[in-house]
N, C-alpha and C positions, 0 to 999 in steps of 0.2 A: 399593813403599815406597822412599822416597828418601831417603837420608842425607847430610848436608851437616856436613861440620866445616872447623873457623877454630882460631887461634892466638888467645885474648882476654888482653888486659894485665887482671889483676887486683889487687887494691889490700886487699879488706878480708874475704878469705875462705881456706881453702886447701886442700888434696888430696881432705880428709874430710868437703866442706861444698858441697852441689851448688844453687845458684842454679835452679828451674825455673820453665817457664810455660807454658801450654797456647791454644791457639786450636780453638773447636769450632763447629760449624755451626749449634749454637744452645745453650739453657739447660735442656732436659729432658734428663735422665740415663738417660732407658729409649730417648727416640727418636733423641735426637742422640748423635753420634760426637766422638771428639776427630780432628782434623786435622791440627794441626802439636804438637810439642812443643819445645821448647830446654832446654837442660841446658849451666847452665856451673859446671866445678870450678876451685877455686883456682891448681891446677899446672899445669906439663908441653906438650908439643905437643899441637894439637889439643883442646884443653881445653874448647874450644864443641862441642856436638852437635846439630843439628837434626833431627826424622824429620818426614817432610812425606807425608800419605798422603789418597788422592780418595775411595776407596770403604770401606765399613767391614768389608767381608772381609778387607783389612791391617791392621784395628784391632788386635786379637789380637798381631800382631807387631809394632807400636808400643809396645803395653802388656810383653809382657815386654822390650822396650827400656830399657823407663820404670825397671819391678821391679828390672832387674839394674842400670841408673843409680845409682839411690836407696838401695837394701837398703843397711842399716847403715852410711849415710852424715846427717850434719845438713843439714835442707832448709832454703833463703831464699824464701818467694816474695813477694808482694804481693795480697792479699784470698786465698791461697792457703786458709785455713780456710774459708770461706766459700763457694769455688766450686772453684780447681782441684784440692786434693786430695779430696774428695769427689763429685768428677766422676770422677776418676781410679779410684777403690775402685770406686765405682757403674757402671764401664765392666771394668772387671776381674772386678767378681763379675758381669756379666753375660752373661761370657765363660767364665764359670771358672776365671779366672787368681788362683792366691796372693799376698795381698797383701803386699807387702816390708815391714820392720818397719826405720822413721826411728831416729836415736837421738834426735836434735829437730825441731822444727819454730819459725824464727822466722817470722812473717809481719809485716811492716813496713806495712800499714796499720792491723794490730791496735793494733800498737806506737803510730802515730800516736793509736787512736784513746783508745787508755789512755792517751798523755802527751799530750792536745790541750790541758789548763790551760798545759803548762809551754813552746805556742810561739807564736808569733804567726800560725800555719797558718790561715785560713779554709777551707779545703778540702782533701782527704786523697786526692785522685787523686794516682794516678804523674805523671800530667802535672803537675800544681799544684806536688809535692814537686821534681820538675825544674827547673822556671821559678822554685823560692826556693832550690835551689843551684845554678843558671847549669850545669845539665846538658843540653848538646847533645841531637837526635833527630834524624837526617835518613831520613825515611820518603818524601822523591821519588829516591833513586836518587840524587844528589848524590857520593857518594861513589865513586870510582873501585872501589875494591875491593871495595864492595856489587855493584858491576855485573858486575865480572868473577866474586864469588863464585857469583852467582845467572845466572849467561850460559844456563844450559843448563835452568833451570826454566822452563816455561811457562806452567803452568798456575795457579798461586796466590802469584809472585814478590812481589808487595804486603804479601800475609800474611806470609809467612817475614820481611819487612824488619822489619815491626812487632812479628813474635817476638822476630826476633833484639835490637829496639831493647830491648824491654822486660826483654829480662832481661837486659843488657848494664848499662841504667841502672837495676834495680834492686840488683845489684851496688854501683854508685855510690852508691847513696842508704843506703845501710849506714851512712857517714859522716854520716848525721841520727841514726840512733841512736846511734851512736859520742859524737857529742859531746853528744845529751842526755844519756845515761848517765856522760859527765865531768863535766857539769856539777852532776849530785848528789853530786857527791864532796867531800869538805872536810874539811880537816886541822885539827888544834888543837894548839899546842903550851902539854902540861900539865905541871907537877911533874917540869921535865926530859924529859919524854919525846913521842913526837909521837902523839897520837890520832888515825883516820882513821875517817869515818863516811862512810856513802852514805845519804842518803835513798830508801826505800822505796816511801813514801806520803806524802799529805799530803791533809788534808781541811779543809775549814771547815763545821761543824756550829750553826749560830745567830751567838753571840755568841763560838765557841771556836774556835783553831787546835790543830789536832792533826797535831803533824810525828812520821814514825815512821820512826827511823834503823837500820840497822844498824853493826853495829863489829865489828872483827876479837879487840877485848878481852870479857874477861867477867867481867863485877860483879853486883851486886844489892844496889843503891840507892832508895831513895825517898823524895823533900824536895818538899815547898809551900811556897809564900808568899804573898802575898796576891794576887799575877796571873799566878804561874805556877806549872808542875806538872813534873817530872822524875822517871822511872821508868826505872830501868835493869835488867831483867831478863833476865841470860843473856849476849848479842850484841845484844838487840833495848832499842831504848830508845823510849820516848814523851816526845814535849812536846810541855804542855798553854802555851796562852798567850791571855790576853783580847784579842777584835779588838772594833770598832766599826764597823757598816755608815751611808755617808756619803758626800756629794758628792764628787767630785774635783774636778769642773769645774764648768762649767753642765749638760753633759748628760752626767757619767760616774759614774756611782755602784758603789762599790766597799768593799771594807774595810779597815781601815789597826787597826795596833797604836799603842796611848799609850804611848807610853814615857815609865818611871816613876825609873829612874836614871841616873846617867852613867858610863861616856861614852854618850854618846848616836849610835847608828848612826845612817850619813849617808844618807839616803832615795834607790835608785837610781831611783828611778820618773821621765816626763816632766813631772809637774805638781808646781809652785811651792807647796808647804806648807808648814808650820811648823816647826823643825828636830827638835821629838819626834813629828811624825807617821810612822808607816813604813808603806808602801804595801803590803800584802799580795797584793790581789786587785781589777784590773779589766778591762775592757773581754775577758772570759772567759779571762785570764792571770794565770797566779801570779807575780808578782816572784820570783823565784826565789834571786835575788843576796840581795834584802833579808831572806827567811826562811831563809837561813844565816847573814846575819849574827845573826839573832836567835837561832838554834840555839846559837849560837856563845857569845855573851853568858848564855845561861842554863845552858849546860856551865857557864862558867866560874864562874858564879853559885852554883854548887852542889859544885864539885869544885874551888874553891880552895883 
């Protein structure tokens, strides 16, 4: 078994929050082994880990590598629910190894694929999330200090570059959840004082938008009118608002809200429409800007 550590500049994790990713000889959990691992923590010297192992008689001791990694630390990975920590348990319990007990587990393509209305993403590989934040990969050795790190591996130097890339830039790519997760956030200044909501959820069910905020305040409220709905119970608020599904273009069909009073929000959407239409929903994107602003306007609507 071979062990390889580096010093990595980190940005968006730290002591208590271990970045992993696994490389294994194939996709069956009874017959294939894992191979390489990487482990990057927030802090400190040496904060990158590599185990690089050929046969799976060193599996065993890869795997409590892993266990004492991870135990009661927060994991990052990328498709990590899907494949690498359930490859990891399914190699552990078939070793007899205890399995460590995470305090979380984010996985960032999850994340993609639950917020895929609210980007312009077509595609949710590590690679794709890379190439739409101008996140470098250099997997031919390009790098001076890739070459010096890895001088003395022979056997599988290729794979360790592409561990190492992968969890290096899925560290990086934290900053896509980072700012979706700011961009649900939206202040209101009410009755002197400033309210802060994050959006939760949001759905379009036929002809209805259903935006679901959380708030740091707590009331219990409930007002209609004739195109909208507001429900404030607890921290968690609902709004209801009438959409209409309709052309955009020639070939973009989408949903847009009628706006029925003024002032009238300013539509951030690309297409040229009429100054009460507000663009909800197209081309598999939610307007995001534009159904805060309307979150916005029906607080106010209701809690003047």
């Amino acid at each position: 078994m071979d062990i390889f550590k580096d010093t990595i500049t980190t940005k968006y994790i730290d002591e208590n929050t271990i970045v992993l990713d696994i490389e294994t000889t194939g996709v069956d959990r009874i017959n294939c082994f894992i191979q390489v691992v990487g482990l990057l923590s927030g802090s400190g010297e040496n904060n990158f880990s590599q185990i690089s192992i050929t046969s799976i008689e060193d599996e065993p001791s890869l795997l409590r590598y892993i266990a004492k990694s991870i135990h009661k630390k927060s994991i990052i990975t990328f498709n990590g629910i899907n494949f690498d920590l359930p490859f990891i348990y399914a190699r552990m319990n078939f070793h007899g190894i205890d399995l460590p007990s995470i305090i979380s587990h984010t996985d960032i393509y999850r994340f993609l694929i639950d917020n895929r209305f609210y980007t312009t993403l077509n595609e949710f590989s590590l690679q794709s999330l890379e190439q739409h934040l101008s996140i470098e990969r250099f997997e031919n050795f390009e790098k001076e200090e890739d070459i010096a790190f890895y001088k003395e591996e022979k056997t599988q130097p290729n794979l360790l570059l592409h561990n190492k890339y992968d969890v290096i830039n899925t560290e990086k790519a934290l900053a896509f959840i980072e700012d979706i997760n700011n961009q649900k956030v939206f202040k209101l200044e009410l009755s002197e004082k400033t309210l802060s909501f994050t959006i939760s959820d949001i759905e379009l069910n036929k002809d209805i938008l259903k935006v679901y905020l959380q708030s740091e305040n707590k009331d219990n409220l409930r007002f209609e009118s004739l195109h909208h709905v507001f429900d404030w119970t607890g921290t968690k608020i609902q709004i209801f608002a009438r959409v209409q599904e309709g052309y955009l273009s020639k070939d973009v069909l989408g949903y847009v809200h009628m706006q029925s009073s003024l002032p009238l929000i300013k539509d951030q959407s690309p297409y040229y429409l009429r100054e009460d239409i507000l663009v909800i929903y197209h081309n598999r994107y939610l307007e995001l800007e534009n159904i805060k602003e309307l979150s916005k306007k029906i607080i106010k609507e209701f809690l003047k």
